[in-house]
C-alpha positions as CSV (number, residue, x, y, z in Angstrom):
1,X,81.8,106.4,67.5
2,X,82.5,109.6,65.6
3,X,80.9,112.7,66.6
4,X,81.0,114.3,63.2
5,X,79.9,113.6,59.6
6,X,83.6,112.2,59.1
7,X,83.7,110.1,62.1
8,X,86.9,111.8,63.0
9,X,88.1,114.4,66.1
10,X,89.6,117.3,65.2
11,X,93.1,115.3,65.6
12,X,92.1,112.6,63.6
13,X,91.1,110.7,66.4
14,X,87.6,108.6,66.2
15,X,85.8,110.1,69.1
16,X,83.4,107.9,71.2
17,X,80.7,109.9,73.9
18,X,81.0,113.1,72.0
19,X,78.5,114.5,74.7
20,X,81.1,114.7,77.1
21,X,83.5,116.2,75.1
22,X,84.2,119.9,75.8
23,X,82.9,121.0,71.6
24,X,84.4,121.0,68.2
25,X,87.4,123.3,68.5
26,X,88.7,121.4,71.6
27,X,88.3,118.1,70.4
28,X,92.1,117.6,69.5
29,X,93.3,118.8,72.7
30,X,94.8,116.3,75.2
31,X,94.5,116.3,79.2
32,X,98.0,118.0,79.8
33,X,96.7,121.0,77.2
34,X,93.6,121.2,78.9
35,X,95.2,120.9,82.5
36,X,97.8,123.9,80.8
37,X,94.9,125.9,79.9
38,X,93.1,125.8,83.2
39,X,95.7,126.4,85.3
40,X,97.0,129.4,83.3
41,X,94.0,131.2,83.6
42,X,93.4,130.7,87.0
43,X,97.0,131.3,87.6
44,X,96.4,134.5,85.7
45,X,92.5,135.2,87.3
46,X,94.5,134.8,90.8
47,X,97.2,136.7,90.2
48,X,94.4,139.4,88.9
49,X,92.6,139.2,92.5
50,X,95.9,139.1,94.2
51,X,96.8,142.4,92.5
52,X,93.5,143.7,93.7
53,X,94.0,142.5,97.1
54,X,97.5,143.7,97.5
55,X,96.4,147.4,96.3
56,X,93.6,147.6,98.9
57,X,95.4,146.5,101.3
58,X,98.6,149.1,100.7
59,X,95.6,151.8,101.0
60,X,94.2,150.6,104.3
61,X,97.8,150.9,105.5
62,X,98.5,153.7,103.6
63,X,95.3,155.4,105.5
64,X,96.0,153.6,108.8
65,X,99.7,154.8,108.6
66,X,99.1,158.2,107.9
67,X,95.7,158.3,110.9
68,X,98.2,157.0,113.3
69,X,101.5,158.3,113.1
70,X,101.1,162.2,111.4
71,X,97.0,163.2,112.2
72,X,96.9,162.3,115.7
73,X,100.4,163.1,116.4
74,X,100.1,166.4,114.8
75,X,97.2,167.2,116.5
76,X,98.9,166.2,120.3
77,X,102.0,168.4,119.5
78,X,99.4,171.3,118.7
79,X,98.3,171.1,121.7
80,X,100.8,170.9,123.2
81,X,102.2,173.6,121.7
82,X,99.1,175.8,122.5
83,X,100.2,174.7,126.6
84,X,103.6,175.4,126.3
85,X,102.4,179.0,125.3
86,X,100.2,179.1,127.9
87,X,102.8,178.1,130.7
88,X,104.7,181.0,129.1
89,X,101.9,183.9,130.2
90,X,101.5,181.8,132.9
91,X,105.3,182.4,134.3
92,X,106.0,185.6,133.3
93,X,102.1,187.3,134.1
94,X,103.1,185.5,137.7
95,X,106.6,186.7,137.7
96,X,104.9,190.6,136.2
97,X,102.9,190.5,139.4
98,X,105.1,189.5,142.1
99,X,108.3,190.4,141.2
100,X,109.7,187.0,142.2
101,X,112.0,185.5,139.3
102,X,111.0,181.5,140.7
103,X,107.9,182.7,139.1
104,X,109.9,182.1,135.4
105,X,110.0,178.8,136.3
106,X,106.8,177.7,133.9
107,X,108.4,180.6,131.5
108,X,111.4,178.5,131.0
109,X,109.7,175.2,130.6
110,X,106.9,176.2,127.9
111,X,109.8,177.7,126.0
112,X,111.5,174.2,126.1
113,X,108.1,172.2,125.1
114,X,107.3,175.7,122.7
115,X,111.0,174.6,120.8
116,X,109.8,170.4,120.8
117,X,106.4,171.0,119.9
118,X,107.0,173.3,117.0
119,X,109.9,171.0,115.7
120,X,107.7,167.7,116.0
121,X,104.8,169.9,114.0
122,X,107.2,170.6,111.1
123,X,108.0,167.4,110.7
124,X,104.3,165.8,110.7
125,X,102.5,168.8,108.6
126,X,103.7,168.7,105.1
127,X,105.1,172.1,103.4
128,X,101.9,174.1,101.5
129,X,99.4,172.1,103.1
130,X,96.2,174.1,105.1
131,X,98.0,172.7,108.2
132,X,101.4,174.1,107.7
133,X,100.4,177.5,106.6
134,X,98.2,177.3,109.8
135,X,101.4,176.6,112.1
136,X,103.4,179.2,110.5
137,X,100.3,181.4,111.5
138,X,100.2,180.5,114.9
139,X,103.8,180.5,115.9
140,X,104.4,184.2,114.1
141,X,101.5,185.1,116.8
142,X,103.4,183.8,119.9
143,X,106.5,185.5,118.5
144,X,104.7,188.6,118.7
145,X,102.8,188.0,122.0
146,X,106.5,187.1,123.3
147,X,107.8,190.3,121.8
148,X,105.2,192.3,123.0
149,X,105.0,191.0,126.6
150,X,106.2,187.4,127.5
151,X,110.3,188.9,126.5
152,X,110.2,192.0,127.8
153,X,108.5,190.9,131.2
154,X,111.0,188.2,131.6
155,X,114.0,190.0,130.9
156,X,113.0,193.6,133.0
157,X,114.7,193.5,136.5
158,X,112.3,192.5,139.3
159,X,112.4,196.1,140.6
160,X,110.8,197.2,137.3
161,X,109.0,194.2,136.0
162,X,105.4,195.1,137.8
163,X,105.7,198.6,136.3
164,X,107.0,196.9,132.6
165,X,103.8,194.3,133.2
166,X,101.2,196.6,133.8
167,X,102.4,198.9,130.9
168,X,102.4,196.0,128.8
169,X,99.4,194.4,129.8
170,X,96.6,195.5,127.6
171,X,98.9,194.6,124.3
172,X,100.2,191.0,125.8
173,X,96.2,190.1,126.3
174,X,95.3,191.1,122.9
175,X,98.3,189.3,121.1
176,X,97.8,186.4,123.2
177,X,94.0,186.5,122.5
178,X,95.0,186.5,118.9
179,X,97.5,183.3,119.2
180,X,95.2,181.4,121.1
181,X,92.4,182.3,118.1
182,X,94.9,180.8,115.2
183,X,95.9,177.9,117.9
184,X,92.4,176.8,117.4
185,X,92.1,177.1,114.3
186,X,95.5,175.1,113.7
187,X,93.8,172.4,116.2
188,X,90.3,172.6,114.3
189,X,92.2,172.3,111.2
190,X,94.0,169.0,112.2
191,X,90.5,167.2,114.0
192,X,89.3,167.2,110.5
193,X,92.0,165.8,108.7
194,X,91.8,163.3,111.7
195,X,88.2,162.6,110.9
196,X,88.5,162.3,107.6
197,X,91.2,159.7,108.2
198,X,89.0,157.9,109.9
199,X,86.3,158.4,107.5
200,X,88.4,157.2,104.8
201,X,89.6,153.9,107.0
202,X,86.2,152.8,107.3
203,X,85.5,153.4,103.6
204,X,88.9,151.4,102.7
205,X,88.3,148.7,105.1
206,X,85.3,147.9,103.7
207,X,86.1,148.0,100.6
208,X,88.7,145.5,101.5
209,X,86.0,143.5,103.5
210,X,84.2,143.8,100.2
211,X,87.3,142.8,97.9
212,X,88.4,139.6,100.0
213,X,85.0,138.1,100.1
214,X,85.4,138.7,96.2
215,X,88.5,136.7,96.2
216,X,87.0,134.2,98.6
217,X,84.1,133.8,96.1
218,X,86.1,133.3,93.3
219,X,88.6,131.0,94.5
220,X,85.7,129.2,96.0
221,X,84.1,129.0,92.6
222,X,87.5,128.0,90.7
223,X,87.5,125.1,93.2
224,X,84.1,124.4,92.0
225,X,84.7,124.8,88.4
226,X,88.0,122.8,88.6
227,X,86.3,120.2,90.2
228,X,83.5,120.4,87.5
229,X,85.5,120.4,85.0
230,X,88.1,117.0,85.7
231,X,84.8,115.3,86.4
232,X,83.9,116.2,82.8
233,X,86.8,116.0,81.0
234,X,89.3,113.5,83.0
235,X,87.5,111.4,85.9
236,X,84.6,110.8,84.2
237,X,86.2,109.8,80.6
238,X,88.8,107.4,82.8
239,X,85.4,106.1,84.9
240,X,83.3,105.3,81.6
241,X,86.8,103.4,80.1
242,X,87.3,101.5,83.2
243,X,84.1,100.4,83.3
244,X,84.2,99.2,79.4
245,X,88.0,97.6,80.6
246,X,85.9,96.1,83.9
247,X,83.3,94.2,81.8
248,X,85.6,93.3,79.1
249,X,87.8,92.0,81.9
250,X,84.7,89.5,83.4
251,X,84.7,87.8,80.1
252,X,82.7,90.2,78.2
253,X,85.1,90.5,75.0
254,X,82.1,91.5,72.4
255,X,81.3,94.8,74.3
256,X,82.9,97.8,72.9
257,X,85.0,99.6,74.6
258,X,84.2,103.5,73.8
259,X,86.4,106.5,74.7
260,X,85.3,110.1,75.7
261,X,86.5,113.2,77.0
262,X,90.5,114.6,75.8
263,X,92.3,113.4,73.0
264,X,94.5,111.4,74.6
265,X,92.1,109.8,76.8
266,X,90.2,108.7,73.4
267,X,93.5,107.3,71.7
268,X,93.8,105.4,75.0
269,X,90.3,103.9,74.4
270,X,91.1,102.9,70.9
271,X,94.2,101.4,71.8
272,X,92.4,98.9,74.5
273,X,89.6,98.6,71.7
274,X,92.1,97.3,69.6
275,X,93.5,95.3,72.1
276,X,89.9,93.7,73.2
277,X,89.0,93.3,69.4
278,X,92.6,91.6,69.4
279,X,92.2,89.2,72.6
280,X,88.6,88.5,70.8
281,X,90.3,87.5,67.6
282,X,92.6,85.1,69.7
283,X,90.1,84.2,71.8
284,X,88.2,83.2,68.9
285,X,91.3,81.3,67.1
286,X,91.5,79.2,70.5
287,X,87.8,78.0,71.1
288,X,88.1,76.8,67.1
289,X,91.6,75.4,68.7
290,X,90.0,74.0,71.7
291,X,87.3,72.7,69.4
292,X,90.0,70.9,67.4
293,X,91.6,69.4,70.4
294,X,88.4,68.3,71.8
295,X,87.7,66.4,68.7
296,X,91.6,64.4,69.1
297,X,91.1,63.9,72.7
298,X,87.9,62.1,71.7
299,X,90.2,60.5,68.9
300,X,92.3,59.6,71.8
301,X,90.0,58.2,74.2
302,X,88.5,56.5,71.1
303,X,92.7,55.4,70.0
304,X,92.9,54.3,73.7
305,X,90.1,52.2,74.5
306,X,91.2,50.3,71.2
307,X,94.6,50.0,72.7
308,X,93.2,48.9,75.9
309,X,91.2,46.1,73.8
310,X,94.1,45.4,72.2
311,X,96.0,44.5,75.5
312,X,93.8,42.7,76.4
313,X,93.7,40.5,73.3
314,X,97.1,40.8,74.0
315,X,97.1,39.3,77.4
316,X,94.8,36.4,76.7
317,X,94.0,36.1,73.2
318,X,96.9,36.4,71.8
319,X,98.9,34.1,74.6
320,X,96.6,31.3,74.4
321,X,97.7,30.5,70.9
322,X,101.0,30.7,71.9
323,X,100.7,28.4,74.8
324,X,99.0,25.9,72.9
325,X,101.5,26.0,70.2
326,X,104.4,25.5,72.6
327,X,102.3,22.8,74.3
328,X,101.7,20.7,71.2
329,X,104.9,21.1,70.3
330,X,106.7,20.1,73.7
331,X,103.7,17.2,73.7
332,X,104.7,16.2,70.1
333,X,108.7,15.9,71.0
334,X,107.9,13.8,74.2
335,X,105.3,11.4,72.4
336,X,107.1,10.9,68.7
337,X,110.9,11.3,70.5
338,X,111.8,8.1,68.8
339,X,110.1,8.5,65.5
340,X,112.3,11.7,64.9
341,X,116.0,12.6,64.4
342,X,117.8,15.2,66.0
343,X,117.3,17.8,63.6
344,X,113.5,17.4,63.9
345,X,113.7,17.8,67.6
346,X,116.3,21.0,67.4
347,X,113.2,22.3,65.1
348,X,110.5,21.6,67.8
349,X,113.3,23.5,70.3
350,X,113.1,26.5,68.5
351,X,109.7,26.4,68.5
352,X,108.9,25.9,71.2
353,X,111.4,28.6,72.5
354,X,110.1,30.9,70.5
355,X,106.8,30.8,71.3
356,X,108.1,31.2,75.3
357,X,110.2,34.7,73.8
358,X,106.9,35.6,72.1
359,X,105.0,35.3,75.2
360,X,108.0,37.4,77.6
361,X,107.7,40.0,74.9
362,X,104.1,40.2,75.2
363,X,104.4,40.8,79.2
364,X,106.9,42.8,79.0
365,X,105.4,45.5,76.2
366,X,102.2,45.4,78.2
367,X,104.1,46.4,81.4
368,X,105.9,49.2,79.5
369,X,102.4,50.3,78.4
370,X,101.1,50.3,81.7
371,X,103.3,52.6,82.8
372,X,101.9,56.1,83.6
373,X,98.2,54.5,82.2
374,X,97.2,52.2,85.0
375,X,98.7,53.2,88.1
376,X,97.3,53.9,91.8
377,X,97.3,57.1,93.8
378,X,100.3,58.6,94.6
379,X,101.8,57.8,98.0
380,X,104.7,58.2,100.2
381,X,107.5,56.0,99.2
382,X,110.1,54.3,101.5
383,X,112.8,53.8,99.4
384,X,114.9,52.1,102.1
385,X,112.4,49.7,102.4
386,X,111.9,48.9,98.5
387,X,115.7,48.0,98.1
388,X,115.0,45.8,101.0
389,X,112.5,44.1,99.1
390,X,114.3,44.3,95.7
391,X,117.5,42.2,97.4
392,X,114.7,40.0,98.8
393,X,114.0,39.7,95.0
394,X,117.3,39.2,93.4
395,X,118.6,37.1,96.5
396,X,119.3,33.7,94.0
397,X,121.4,35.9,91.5
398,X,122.8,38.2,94.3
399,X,124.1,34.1,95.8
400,X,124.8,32.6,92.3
401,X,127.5,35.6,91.4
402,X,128.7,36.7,94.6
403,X,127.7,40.2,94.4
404,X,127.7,42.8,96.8
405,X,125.2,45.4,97.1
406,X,125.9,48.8,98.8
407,X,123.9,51.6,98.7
408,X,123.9,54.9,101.1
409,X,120.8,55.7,103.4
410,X,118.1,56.3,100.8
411,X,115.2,58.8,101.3
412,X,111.0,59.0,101.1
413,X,109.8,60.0,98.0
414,X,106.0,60.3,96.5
415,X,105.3,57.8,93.6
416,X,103.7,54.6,92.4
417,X,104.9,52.2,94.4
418,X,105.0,49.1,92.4
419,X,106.9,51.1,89.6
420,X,109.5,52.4,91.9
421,X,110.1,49.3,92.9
422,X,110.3,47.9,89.1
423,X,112.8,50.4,88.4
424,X,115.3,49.6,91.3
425,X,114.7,45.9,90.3
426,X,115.5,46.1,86.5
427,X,118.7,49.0,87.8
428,X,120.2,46.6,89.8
429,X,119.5,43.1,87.8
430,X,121.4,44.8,85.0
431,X,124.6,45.5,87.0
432,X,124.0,41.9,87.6
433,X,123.4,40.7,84.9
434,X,126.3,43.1,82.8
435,X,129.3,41.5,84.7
436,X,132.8,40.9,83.7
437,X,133.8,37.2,84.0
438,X,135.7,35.6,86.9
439,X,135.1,39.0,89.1
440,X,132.2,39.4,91.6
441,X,129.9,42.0,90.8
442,X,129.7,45.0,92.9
443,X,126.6,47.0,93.0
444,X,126.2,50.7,94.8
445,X,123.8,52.9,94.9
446,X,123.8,56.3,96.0
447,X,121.7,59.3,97.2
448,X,121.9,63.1,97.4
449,X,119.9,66.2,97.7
450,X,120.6,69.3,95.1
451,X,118.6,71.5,93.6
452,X,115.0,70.6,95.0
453,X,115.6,66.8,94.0
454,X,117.3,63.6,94.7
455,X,119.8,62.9,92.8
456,X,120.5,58.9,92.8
457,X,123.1,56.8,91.1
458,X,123.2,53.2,90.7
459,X,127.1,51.8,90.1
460,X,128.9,48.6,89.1
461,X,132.1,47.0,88.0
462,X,130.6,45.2,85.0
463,X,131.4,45.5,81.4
464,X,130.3,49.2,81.0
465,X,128.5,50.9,78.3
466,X,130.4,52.8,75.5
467,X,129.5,56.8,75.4
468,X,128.3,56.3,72.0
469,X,125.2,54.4,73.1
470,X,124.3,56.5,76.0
471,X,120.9,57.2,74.7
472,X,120.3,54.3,72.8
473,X,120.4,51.8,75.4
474,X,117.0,53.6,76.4
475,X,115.5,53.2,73.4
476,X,112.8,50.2,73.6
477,X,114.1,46.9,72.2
478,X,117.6,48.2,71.1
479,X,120.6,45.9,72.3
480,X,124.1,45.8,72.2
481,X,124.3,42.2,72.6
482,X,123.5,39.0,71.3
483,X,120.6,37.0,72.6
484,X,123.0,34.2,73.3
485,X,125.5,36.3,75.4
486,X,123.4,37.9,77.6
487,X,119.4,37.4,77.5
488,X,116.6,39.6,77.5
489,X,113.9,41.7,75.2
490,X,115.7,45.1,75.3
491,X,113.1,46.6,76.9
492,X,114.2,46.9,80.9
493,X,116.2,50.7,80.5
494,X,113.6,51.7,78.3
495,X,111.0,50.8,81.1
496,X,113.2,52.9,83.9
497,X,113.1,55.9,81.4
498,X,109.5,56.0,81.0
499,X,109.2,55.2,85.3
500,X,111.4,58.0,86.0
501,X,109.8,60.3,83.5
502,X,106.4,59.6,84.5
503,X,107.9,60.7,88.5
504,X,108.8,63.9,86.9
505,X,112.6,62.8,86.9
506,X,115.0,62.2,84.2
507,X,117.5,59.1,83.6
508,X,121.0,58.9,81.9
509,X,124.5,57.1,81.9
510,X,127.8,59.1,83.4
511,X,130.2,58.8,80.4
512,X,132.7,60.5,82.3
513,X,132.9,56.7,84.3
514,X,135.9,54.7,83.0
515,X,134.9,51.2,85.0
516,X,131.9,49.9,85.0
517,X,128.5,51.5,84.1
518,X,127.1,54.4,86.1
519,X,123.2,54.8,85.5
520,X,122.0,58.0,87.2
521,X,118.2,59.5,87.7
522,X,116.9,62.0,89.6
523,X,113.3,62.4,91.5
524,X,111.6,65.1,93.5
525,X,112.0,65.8,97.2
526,X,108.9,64.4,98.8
527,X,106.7,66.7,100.5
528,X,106.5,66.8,104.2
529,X,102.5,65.4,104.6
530,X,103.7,62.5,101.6
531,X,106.9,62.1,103.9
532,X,104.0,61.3,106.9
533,X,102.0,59.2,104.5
534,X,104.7,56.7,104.4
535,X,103.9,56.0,108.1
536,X,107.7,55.5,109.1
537,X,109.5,58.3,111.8
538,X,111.0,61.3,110.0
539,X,114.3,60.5,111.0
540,X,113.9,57.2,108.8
541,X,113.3,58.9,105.8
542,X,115.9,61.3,105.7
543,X,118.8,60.4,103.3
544,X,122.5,60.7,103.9
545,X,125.0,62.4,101.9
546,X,126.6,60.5,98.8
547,X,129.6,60.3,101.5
548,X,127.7,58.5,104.5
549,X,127.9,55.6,105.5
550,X,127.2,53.2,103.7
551,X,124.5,49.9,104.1
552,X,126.0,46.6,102.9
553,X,123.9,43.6,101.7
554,X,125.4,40.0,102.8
555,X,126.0,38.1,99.8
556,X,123.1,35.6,99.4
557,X,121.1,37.0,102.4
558,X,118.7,39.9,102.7
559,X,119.4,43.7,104.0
């Protein structure tokens, strides 16, 4: 990955595609140095051309400026200056030959436009230039062709201006001759400046014709080369890494992810190596894992066919021994009854009874076995209906003890069935069987919704359980009373737990409850296709508030 004998950039940095990279001296450099460097010198390449442009274009202006507001208005004030003179020996030759003064009317006027010409001249034509000296020429000639005839014609009385006219004609031609000679001159004089501003328009405005498309050009080409260049050095690196990233992504965690182009770009590269040679490592780690746990799972299948052998030995096997011993022994008390004393008989009573516990146990550790192993499909669970059947069940006790069942409106849930129904049966049959003497039990059982769950509660008046044995009453075969004093294995709250467990709920007694025992468990709200695989209206399996009203159960009867 290097692109040197060392295998390192010039920061250090291993450097992967060292044909894309820019050369040796640049190797360390990072995309923000490179991005500083190129923009600095086009910023300073632009600024360059922008000079360029800007001085150009001040000297088409400059040219422009000077063609359009002193040449040509220069050259219209000399003319006009030239026909303000002319209006002059127009007035007074006219006023020389007829005596008339209305014939001073032009007189007066060319000295007027005479006065704004020259003073508009003065102002355009710089001092010592050709042009200036040229004016200063011409209007020292009209003084004198006004001293020697326009003044003195114009002033003379009209009895003696044709003799002052014709004295002074000869010399008024020859002066004005003269002024009209420089006048053209001055005129001449200003036409070529006038060209030549012209001349040197053109020649500037194609320069800047010229100078633009050079800007044009470059800029055009900086695009180019900008472009060029983040291919090289930015889009194509980050194209080449995503590309690694892409196939490492699809599974491809052996393929080495190679970095190109800036330095930081490269470290980038290395980084994700070292995270893909990482993820490898841990991928690695967890097919050995996998490996490992497919080896216990088939320990596990192997564990639980073995177990399912063994319930099944259980089931038959090991129960027809039983039966046959508490058979023989029953047959042997009813056939020898008078051939043995009572102590022989209490003998064959325990035996026989124990052989009847040893066959409840075995049922009842297969059931708790059998729950969450061999079950059927999930369905949509009436609960109303199941404590229905449960009372149905329990109908003799419910009768022997008086009891009274009460329970709010209880909901649809999604569940097995047969266990849901085991686990109301066993709740209930406990608050039954758990009763204080001499007072009819009372048994209620109620429903909420919080949280995303049902939250139920099954009550009584009974006896109670102590806080201290909160959680061990739900550990299998643990009891807090003697055989004699109440029956049973031990095995009925440890059954609920693992029901409600396998539903995804959890089980527990209220402690805060001073009367009684207060077994509560929670389950998850039924979705709304389970709540339509139960086949009952909506309105059925909605459950009421913990406050509703409540459903009794006659004593003795059914709901």
């Amino acid at each position: 990955m290097a692109d040197d004998e060392t295998g390192q950039g010039a920061a250090g940095i291993p450097v992967a595609g060292s044909d894309r990279a820019p050369g040796r001296a640049a190797q360390g450099w990072t995309t923000r140095r490179w991005l500083t460097a190129g923009v600095s010198v086009t910023v300073v390449l632009l600024a360059v051309l922008a000079s360029l442009g800007a001085w150009v274009f001040a000297r088409s202006t400059s040219t422009s400026n000077h063609l359009v507001y002193t040449t040509t208005p220069a050259l219209i004030a000399a003319a006009k200056l030239e026909q303000s003179f002319t209006d002059e020996e127009t007035g007074s030759r006219g006023y020389g030959l007829s005596g008339q003064r209305s014939f001073l009317q032009p007189y007066q006027d060319g000295l007027k436009s005479e006065q704004s010409a020259a003073a508009r001249l003065h102002t355009l034509l710089p001092s010592g230039s050709s042009g200036a000296d040229e004016l200063t020429r011409t209007l020292a000639l009209g003084d004198a062709w006004k001293s020697a005839f326009g003044r003195p014609v114009a002033e003379a009385a009209p009895a003696d201006v044709v003799r002052t006219a014709a004295s002074r004609a000869d010399e008024g031609k020859a002066a004005f001759d003269a002024f009209r000679a420089e006048s053209a001159r001055l005129q001449a004089t200003l036409r070529a400046d006038q060209a030549r501003g012209r001349h040197e328009l053109v020649r500037v405005r194609a320069e800047r014709n010229w100078i633009f498309s050079l800007i044009a050009a470059v800029v055009l080409a900086l695009m180019v080369l900008v472009t060029i260049g983040l291919r090289r050095a930015v889009t194509g690196p980050l194209e080449g890494l995503s590309a690694d990233v892409r196939r490492v992504a699809r599974g491809d965690f052996r393929h080495e992810v190679r970095g190109s182009g800036p330095a930081d770009i490269r470290r980038l590269a290395q980084d994700v190596e070292s995270m893909r040679q990482r993820l490898a490592d841990e991928l690695a780690f967890s097919d050995a894992a996998r490996e490992r746990l497919d080896e216990q799972a088939t320990d596990l299948r192997r564990s639980n066919a073995e177990l399912e052998q063994f319930a099944y030995v259980a089931s038959h096997d090991l129960q027809e021994p039983l039966r046959k011993v508490a058979s023989f022994c029953q047959l042997l008390q009813r056939r020898y009854a008078d051939q043995l004393d009572a102590r022989a008989g209490q003998y064959i009573e325990f035996a026989v009874d124990g052989a009847n516990r040893m066959q409840t146990l075995i049922n009842d550790l297969l059931a708790f076995s059998r729950v969450g192993r061999l079950h059927g499909e999930s369905e949509g669970v009436d609960l109303e209906e199941v404590f229905t059947r449960t009372s149905e069940a329990l109908s003799m006790a419910v009768e022997d003890t008086g009891a009274e069942l009460v329970h709010d409106p209880l909901p649809k849930v999604v569940g097995d069935r047969t266990q849901l129904a085991m686990l109301l049966q066993n709740l209930v049959a406990n608050a039954l069987k758990f009763r204080r003497p001499d007072v009819p039990p009372r048994v209620e059982v109620s429903c909420r919704q919080e949280d995303g769950a049902w939250h139920f509660a099954v009550a009584d008046n009974g006896i109670g359980i102590a806080p201290e044995y909160a959680e061990k009453v739900f550990v299998i075969f643990q009891r807090l009373h003697t055989r004699d004093a109440y029956p049973g294995n031990g095995i009925g709250l440890a059954l609920c737990k693992k029901i409600v467990e396998y539903h995804g709920g959890a089980i527990g007694i209220d402690t805060d409850r001073e009367s009684g025992a207060r077994i509560t468990f929670t389950l998850p709200v039924a979705e709304p296709s389970a709540e339509r695989a139960g086949g009952a209206d909506a309105d059925t399996g909605k459950a009421g508030s913990a406050g509703g009203a409540a459903q009794t159960v006659p004593t003795g009867g059914t709901a």
